[in-house]
N, CA, C and O atoms as a Maestro MAE file, in Angstrom:
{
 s_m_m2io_version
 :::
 2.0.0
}

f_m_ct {
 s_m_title
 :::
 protein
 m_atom[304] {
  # First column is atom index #
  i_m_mmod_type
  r_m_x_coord
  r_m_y_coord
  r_m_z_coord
  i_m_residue_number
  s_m_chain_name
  s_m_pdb_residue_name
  s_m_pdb_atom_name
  i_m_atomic_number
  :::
  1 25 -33.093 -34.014 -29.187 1 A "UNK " " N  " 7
  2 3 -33.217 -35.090 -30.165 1 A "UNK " " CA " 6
  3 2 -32.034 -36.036 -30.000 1 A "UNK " " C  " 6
  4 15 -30.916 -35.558 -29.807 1 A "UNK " " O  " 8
  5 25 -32.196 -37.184 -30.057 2 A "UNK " " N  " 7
  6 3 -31.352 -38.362 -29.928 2 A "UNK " " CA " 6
  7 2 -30.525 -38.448 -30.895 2 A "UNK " " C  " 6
  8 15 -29.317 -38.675 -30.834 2 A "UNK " " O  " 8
  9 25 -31.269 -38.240 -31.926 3 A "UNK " " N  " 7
  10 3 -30.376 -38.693 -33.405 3 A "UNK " " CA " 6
  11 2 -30.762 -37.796 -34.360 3 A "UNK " " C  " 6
  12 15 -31.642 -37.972 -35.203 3 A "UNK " " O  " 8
  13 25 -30.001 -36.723 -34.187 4 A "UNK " " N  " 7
  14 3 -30.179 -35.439 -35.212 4 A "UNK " " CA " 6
  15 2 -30.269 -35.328 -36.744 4 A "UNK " " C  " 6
  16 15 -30.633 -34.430 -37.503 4 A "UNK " " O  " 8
  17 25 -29.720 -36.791 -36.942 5 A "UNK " " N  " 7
  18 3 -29.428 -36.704 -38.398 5 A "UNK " " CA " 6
  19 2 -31.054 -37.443 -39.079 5 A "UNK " " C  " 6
  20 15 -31.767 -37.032 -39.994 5 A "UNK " " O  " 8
  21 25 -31.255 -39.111 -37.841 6 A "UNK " " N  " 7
  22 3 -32.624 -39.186 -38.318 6 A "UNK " " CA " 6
  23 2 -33.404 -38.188 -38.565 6 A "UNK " " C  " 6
  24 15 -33.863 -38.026 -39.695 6 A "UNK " " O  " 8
  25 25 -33.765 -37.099 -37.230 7 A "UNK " " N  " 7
  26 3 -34.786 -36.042 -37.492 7 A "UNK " " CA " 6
  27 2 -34.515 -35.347 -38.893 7 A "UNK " " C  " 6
  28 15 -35.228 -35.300 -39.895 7 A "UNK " " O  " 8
  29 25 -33.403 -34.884 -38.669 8 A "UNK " " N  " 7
  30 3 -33.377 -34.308 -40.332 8 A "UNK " " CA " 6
  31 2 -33.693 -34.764 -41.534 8 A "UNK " " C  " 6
  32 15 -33.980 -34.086 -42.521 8 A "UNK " " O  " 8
  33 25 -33.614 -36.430 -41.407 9 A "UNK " " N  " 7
  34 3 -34.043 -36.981 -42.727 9 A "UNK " " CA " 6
  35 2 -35.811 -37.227 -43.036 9 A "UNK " " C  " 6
  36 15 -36.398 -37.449 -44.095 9 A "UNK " " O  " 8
  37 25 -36.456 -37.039 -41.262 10 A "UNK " " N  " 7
  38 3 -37.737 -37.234 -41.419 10 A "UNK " " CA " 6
  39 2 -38.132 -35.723 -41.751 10 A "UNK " " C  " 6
  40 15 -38.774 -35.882 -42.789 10 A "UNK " " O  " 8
  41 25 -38.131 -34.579 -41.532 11 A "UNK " " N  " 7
  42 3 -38.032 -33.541 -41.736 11 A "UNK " " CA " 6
  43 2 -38.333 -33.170 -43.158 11 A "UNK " " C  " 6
  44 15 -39.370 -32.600 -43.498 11 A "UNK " " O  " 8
  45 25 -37.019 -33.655 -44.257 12 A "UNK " " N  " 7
  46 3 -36.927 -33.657 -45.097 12 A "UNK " " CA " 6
  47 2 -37.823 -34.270 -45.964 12 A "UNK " " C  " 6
  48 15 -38.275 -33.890 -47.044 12 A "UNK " " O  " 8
  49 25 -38.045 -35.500 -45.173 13 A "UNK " " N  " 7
  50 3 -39.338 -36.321 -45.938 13 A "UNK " " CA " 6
  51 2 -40.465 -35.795 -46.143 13 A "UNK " " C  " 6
  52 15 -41.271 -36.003 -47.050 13 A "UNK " " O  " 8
  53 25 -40.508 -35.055 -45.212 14 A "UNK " " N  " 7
  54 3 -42.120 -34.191 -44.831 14 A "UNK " " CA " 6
  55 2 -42.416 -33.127 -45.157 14 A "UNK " " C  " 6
  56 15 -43.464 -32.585 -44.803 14 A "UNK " " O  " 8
  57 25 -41.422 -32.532 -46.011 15 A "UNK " " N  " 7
  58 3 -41.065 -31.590 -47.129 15 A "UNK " " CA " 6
  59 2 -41.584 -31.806 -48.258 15 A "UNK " " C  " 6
  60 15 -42.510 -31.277 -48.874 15 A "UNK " " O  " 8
  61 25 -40.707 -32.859 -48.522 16 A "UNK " " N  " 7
  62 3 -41.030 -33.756 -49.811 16 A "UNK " " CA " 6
  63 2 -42.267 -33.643 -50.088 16 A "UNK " " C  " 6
  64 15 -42.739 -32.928 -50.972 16 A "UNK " " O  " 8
  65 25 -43.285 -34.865 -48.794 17 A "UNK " " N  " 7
  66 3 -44.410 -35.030 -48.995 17 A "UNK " " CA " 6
  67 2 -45.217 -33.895 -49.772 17 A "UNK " " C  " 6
  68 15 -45.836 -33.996 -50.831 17 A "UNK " " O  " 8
  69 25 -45.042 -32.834 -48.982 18 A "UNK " " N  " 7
  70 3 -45.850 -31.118 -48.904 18 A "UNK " " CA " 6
  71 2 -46.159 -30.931 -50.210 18 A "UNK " " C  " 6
  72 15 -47.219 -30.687 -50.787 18 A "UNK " " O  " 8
  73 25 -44.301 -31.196 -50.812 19 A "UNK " " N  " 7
  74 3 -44.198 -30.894 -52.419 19 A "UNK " " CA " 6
  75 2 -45.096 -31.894 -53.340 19 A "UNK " " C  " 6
  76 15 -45.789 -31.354 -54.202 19 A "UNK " " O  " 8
  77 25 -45.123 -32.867 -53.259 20 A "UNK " " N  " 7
  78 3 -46.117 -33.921 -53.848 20 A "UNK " " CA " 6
  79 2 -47.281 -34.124 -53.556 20 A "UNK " " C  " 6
  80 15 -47.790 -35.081 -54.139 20 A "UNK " " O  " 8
  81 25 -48.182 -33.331 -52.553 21 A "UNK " " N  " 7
  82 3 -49.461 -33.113 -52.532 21 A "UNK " " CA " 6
  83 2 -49.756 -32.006 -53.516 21 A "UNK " " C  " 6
  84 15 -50.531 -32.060 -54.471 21 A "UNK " " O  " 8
  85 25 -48.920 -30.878 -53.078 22 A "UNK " " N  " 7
  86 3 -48.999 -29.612 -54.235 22 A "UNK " " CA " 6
  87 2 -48.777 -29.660 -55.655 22 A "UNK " " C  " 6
  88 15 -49.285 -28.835 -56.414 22 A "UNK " " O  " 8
  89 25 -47.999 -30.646 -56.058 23 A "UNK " " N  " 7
  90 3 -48.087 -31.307 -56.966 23 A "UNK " " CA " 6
  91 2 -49.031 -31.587 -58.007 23 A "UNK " " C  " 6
  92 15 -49.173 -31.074 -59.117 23 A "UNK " " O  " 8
  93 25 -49.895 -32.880 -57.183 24 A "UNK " " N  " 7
  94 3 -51.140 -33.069 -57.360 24 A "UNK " " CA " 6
  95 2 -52.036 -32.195 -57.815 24 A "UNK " " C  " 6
  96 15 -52.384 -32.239 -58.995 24 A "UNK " " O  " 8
  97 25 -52.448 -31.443 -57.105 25 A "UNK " " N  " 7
  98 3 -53.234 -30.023 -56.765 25 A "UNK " " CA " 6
  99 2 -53.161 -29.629 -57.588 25 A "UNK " " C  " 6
  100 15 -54.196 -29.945 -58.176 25 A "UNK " " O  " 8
  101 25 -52.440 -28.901 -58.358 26 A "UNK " " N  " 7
  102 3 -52.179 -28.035 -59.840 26 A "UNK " " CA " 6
  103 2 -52.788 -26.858 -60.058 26 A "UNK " " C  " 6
  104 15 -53.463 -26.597 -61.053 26 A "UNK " " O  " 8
  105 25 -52.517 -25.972 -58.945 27 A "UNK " " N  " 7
  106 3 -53.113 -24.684 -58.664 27 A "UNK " " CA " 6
  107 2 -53.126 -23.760 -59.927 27 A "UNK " " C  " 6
  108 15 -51.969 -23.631 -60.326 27 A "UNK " " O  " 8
  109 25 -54.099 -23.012 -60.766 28 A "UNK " " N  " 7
  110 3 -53.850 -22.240 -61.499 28 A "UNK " " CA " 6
  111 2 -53.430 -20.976 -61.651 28 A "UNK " " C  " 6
  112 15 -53.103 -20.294 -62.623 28 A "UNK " " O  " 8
  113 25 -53.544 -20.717 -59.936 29 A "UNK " " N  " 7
  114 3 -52.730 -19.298 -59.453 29 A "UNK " " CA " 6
  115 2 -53.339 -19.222 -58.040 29 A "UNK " " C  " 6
  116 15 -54.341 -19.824 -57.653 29 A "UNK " " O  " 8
  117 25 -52.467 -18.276 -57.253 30 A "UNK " " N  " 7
  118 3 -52.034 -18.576 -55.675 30 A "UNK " " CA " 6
  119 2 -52.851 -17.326 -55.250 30 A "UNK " " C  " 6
  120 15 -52.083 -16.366 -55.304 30 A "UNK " " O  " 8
  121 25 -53.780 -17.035 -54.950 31 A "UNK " " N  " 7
  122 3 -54.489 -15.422 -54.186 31 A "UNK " " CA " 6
  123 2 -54.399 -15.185 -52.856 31 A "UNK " " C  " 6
  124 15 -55.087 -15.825 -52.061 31 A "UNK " " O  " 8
  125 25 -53.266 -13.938 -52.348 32 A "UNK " " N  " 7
  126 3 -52.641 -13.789 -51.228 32 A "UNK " " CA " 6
  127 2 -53.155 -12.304 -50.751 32 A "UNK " " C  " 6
  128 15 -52.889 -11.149 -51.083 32 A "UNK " " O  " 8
  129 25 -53.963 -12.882 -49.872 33 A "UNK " " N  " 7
  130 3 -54.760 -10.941 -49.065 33 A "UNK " " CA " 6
  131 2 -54.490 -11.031 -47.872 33 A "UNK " " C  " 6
  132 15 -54.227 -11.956 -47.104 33 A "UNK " " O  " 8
  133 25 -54.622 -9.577 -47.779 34 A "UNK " " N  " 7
  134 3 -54.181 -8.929 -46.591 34 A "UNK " " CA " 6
  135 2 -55.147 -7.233 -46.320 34 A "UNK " " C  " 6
  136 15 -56.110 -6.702 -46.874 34 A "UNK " " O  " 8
  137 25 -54.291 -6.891 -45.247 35 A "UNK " " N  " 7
  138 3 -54.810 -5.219 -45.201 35 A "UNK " " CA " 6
  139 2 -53.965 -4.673 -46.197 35 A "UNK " " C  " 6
  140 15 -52.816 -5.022 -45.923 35 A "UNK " " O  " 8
  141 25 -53.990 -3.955 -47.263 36 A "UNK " " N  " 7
  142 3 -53.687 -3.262 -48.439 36 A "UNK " " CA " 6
  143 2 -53.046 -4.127 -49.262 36 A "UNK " " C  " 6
  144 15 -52.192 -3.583 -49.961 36 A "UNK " " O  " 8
  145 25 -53.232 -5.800 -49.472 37 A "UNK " " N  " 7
  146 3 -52.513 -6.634 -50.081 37 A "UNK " " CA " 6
  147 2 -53.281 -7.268 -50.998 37 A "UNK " " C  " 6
  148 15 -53.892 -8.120 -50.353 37 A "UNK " " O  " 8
  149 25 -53.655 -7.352 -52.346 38 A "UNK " " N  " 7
  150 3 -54.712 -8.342 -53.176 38 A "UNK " " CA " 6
  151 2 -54.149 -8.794 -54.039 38 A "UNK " " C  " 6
  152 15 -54.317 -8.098 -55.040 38 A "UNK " " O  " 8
  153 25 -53.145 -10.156 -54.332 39 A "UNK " " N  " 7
  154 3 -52.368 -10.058 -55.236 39 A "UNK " " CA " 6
  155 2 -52.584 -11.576 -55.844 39 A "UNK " " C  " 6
  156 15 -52.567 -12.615 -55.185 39 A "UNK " " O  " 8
  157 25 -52.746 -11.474 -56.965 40 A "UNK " " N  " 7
  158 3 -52.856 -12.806 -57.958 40 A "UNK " " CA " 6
  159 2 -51.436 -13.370 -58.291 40 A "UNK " " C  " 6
  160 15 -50.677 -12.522 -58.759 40 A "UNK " " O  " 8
  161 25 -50.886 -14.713 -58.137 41 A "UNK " " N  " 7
  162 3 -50.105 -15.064 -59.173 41 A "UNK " " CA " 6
  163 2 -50.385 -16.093 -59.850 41 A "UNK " " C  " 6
  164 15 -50.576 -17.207 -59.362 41 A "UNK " " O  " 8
  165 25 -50.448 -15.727 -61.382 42 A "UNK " " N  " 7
  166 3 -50.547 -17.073 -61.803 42 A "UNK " " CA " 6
  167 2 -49.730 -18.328 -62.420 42 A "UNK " " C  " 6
  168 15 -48.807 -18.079 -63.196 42 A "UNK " " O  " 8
  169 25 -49.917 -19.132 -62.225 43 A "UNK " " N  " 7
  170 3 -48.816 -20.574 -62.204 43 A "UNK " " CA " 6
  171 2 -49.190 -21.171 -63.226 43 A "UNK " " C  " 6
  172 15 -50.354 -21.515 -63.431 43 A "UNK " " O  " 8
  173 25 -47.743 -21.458 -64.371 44 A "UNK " " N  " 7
  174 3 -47.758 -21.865 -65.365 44 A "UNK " " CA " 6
  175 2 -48.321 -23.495 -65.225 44 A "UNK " " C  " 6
  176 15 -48.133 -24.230 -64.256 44 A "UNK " " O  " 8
  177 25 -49.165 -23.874 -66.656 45 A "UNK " " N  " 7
  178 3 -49.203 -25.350 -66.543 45 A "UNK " " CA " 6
  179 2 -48.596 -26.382 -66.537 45 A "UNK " " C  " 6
  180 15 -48.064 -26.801 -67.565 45 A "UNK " " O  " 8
  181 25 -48.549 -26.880 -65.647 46 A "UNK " " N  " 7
  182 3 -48.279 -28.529 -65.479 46 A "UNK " " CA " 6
  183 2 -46.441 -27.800 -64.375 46 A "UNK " " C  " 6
  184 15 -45.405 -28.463 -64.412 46 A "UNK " " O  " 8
  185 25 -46.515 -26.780 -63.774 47 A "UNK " " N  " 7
  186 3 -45.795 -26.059 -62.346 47 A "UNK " " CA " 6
  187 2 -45.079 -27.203 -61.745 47 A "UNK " " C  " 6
  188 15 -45.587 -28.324 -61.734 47 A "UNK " " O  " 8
  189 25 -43.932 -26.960 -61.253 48 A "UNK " " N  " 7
  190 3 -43.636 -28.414 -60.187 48 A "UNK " " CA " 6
  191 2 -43.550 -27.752 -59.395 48 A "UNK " " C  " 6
  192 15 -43.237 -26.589 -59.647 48 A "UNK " " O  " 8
  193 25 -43.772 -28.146 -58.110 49 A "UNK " " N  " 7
  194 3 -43.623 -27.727 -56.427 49 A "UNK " " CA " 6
  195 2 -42.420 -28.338 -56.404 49 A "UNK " " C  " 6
  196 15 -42.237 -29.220 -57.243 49 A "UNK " " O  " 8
  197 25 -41.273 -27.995 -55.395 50 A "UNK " " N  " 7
  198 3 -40.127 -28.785 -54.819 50 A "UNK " " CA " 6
  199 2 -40.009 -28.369 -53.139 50 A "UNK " " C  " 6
  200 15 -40.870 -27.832 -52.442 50 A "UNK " " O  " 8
  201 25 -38.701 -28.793 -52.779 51 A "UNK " " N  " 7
  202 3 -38.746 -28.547 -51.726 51 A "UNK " " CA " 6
  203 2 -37.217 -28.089 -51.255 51 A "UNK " " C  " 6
  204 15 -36.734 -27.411 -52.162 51 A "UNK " " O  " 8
  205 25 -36.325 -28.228 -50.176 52 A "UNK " " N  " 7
  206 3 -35.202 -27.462 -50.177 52 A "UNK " " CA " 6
  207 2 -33.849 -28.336 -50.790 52 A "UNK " " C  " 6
  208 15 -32.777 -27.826 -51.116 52 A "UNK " " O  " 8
  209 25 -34.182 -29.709 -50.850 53 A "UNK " " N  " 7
  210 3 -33.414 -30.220 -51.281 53 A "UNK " " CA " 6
  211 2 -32.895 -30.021 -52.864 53 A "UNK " " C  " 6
  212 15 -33.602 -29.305 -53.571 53 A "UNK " " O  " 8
  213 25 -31.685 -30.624 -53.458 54 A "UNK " " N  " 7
  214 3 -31.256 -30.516 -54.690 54 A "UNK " " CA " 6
  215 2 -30.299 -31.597 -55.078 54 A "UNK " " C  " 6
  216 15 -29.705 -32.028 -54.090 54 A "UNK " " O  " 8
  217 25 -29.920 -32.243 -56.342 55 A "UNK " " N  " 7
  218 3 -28.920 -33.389 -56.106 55 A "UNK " " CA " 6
  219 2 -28.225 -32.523 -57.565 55 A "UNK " " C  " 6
  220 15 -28.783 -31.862 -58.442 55 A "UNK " " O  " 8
  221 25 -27.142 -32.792 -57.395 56 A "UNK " " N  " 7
  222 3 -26.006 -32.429 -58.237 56 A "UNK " " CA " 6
  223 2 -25.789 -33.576 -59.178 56 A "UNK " " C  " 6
  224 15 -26.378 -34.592 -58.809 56 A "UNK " " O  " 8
  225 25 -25.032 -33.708 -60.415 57 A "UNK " " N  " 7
  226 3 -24.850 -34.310 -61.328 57 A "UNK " " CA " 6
  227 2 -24.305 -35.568 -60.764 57 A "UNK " " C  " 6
  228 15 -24.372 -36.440 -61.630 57 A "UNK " " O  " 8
  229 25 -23.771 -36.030 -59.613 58 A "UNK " " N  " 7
  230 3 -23.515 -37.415 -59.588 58 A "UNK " " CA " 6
  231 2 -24.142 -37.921 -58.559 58 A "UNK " " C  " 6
  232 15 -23.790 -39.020 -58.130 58 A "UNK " " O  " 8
  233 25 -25.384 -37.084 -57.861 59 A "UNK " " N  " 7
  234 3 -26.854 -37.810 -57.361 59 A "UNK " " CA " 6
  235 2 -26.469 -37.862 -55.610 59 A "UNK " " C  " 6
  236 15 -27.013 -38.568 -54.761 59 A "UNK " " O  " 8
  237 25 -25.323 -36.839 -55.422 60 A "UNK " " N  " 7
  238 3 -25.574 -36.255 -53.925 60 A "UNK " " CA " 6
  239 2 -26.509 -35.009 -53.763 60 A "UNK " " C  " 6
  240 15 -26.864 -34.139 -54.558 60 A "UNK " " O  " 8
  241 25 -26.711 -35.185 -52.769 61 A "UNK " " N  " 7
  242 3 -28.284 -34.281 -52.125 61 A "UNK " " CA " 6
  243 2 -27.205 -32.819 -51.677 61 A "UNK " " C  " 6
  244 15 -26.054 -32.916 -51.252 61 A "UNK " " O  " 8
  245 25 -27.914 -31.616 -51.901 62 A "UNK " " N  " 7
  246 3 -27.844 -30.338 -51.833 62 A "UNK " " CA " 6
  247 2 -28.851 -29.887 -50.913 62 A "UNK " " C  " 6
  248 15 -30.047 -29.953 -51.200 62 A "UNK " " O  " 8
  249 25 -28.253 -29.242 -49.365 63 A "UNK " " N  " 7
  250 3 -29.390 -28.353 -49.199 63 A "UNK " " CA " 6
  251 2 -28.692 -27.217 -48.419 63 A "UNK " " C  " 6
  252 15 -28.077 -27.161 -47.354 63 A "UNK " " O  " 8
  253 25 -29.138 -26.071 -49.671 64 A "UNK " " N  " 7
  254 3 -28.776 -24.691 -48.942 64 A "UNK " " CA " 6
  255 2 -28.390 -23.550 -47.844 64 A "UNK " " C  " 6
  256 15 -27.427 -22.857 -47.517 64 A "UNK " " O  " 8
  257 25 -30.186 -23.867 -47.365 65 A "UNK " " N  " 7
  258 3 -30.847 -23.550 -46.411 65 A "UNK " " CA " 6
  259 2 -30.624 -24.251 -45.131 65 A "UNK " " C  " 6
  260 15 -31.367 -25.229 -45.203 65 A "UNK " " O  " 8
  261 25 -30.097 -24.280 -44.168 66 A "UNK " " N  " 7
  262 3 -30.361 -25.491 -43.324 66 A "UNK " " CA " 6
  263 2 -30.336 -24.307 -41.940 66 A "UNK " " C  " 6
  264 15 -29.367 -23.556 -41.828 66 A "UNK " " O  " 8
  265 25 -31.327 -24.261 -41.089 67 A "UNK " " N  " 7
  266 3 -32.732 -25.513 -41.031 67 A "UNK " " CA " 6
  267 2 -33.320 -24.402 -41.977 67 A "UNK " " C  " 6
  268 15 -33.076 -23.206 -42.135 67 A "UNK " " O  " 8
  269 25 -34.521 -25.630 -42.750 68 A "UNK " " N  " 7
  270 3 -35.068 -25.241 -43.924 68 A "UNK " " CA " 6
  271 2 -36.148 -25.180 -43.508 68 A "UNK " " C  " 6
  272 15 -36.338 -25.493 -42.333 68 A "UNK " " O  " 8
  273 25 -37.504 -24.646 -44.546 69 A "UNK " " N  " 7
  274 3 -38.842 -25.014 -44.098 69 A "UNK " " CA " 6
  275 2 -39.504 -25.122 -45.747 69 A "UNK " " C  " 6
  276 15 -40.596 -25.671 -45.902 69 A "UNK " " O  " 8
  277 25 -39.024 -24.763 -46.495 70 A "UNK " " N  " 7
  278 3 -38.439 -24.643 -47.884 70 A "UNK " " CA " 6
  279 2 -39.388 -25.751 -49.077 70 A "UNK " " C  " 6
  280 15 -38.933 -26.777 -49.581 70 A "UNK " " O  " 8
  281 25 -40.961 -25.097 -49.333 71 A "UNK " " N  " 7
  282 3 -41.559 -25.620 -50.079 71 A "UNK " " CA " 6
  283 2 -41.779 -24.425 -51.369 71 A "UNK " " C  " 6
  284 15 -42.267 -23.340 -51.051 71 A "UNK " " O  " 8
  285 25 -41.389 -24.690 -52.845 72 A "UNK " " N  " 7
  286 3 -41.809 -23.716 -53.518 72 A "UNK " " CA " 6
  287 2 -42.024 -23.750 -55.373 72 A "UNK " " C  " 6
  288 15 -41.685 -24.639 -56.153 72 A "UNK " " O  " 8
  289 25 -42.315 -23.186 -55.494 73 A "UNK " " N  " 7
  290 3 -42.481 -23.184 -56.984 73 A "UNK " " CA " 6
  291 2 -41.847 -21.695 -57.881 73 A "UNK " " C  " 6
  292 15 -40.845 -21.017 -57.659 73 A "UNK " " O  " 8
  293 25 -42.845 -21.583 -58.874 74 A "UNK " " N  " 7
  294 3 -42.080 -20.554 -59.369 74 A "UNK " " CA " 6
  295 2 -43.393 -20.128 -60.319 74 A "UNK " " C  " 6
  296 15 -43.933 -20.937 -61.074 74 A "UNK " " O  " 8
  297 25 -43.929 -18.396 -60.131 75 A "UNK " " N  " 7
  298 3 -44.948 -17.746 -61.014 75 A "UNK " " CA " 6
  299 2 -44.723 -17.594 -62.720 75 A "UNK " " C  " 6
  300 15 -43.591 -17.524 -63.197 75 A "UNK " " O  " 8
  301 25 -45.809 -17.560 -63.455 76 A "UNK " " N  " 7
  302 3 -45.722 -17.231 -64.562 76 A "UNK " " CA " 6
  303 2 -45.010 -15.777 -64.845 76 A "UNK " " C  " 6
  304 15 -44.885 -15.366 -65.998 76 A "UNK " " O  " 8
  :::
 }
 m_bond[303] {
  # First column is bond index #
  i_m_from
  i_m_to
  i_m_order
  :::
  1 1 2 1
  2 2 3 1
  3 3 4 2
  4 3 5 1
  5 5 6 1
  6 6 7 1
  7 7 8 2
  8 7 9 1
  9 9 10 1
  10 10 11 1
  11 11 12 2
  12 11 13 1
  13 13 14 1
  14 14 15 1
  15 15 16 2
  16 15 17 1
  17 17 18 1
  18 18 19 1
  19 19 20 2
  20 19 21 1
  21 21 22 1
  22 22 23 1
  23 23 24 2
  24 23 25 1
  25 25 26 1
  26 26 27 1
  27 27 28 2
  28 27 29 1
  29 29 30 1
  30 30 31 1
  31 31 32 2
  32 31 33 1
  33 33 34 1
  34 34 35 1
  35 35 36 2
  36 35 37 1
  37 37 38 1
  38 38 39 1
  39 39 40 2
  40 39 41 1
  41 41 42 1
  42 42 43 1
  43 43 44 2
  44 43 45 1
  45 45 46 1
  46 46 47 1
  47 47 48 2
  48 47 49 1
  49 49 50 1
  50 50 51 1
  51 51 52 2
  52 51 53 1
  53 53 54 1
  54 54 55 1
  55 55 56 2
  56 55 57 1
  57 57 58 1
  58 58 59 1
  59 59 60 2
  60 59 61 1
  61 61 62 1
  62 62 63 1
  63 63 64 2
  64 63 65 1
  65 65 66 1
  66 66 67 1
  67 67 68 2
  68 67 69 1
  69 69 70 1
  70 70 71 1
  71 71 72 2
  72 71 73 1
  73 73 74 1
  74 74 75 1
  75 75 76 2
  76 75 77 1
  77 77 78 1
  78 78 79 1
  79 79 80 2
  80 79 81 1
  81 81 82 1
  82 82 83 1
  83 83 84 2
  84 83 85 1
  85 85 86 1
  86 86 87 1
  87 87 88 2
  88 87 89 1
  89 89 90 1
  90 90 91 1
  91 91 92 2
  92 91 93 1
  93 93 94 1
  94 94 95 1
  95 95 96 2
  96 95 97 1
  97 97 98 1
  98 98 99 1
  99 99 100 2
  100 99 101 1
  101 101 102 1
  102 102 103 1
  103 103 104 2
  104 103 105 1
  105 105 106 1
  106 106 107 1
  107 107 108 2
  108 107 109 1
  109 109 110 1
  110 110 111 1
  111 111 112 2
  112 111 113 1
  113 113 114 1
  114 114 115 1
  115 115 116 2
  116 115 117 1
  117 117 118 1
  118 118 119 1
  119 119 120 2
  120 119 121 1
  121 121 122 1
  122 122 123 1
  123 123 124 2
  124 123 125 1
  125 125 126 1
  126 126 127 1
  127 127 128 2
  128 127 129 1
  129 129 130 1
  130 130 131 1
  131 131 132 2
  132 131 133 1
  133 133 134 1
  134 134 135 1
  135 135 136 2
  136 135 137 1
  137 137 138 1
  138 138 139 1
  139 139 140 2
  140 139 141 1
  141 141 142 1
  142 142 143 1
  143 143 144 2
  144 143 145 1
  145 145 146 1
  146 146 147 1
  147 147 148 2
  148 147 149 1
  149 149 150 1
  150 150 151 1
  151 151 152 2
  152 151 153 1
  153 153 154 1
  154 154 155 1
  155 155 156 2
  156 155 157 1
  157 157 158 1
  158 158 159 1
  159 159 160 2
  160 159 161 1
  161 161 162 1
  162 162 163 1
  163 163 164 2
  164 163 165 1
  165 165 166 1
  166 166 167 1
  167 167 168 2
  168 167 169 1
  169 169 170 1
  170 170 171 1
  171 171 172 2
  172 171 173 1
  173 173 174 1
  174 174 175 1
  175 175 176 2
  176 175 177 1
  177 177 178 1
  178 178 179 1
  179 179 180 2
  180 179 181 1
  181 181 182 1
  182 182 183 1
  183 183 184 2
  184 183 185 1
  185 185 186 1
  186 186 187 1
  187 187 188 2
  188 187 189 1
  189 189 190 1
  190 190 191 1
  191 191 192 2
  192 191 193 1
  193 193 194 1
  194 194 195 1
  195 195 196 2
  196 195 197 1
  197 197 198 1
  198 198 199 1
  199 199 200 2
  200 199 201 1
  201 201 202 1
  202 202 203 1
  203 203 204 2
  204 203 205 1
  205 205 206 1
  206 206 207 1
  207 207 208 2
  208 207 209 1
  209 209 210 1
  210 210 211 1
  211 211 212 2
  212 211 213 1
  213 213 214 1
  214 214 215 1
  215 215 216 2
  216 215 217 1
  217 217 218 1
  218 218 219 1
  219 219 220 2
  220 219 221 1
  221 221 222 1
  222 222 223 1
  223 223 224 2
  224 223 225 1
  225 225 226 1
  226 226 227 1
  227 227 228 2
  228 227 229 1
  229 229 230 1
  230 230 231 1
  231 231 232 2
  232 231 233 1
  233 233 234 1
  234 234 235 1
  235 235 236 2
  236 235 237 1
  237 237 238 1
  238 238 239 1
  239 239 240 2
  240 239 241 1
  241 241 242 1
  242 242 243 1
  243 243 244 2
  244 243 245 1
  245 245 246 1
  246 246 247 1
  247 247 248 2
  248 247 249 1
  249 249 250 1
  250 250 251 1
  251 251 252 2
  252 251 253 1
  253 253 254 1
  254 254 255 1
  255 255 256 2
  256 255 257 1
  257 257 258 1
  258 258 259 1
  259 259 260 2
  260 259 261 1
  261 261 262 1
  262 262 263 1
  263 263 264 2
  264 263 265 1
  265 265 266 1
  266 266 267 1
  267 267 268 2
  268 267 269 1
  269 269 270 1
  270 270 271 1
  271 271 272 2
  272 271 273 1
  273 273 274 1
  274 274 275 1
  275 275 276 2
  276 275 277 1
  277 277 278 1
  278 278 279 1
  279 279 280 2
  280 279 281 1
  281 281 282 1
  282 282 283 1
  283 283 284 2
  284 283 285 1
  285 285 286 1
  286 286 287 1
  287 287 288 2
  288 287 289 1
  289 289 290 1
  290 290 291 1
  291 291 292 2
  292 291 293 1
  293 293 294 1
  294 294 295 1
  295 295 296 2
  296 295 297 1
  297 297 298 1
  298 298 299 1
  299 299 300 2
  300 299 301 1
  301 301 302 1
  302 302 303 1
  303 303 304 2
  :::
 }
}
């Protein structure tokens, strides 16, 4: 990559996006199977999706994880 920092910011964008389709969506719970796996969770109303980023009280960006892949929410 030429410009590591662009990629990272498109990256990030495309995170974002992920989070704001899921958003949308407003899943009422997530059903995850497998071989011996059947598991419900259900997601409180009106849920936000995020993504790995975070901004601190004077509106610089936080990210933990780096490299991230980092789309998520949180179960009832």
């Amino acid at each position: 990559e030429d410009d590591p920092i662009a990629a990272w910011d498109r990256h990030k964008q495309a995170l974002n996006e992920k989070a704001a389709k899921l958003n949308e969506i407003q899943f009422d719970a997530l059903h995850y199977t497998a071989p011996g796996t059947d598991l419900t969770l259900g997601l409180p109303k009106n849920h936000i999706w995020a993504s790995a980023g975070s901004y601190n009280p004077k509106g610089e960006e936080f990210i933990a994880n780096m490299p991230t892949e980092e789309v998520f929410s949180a179960p009832d």
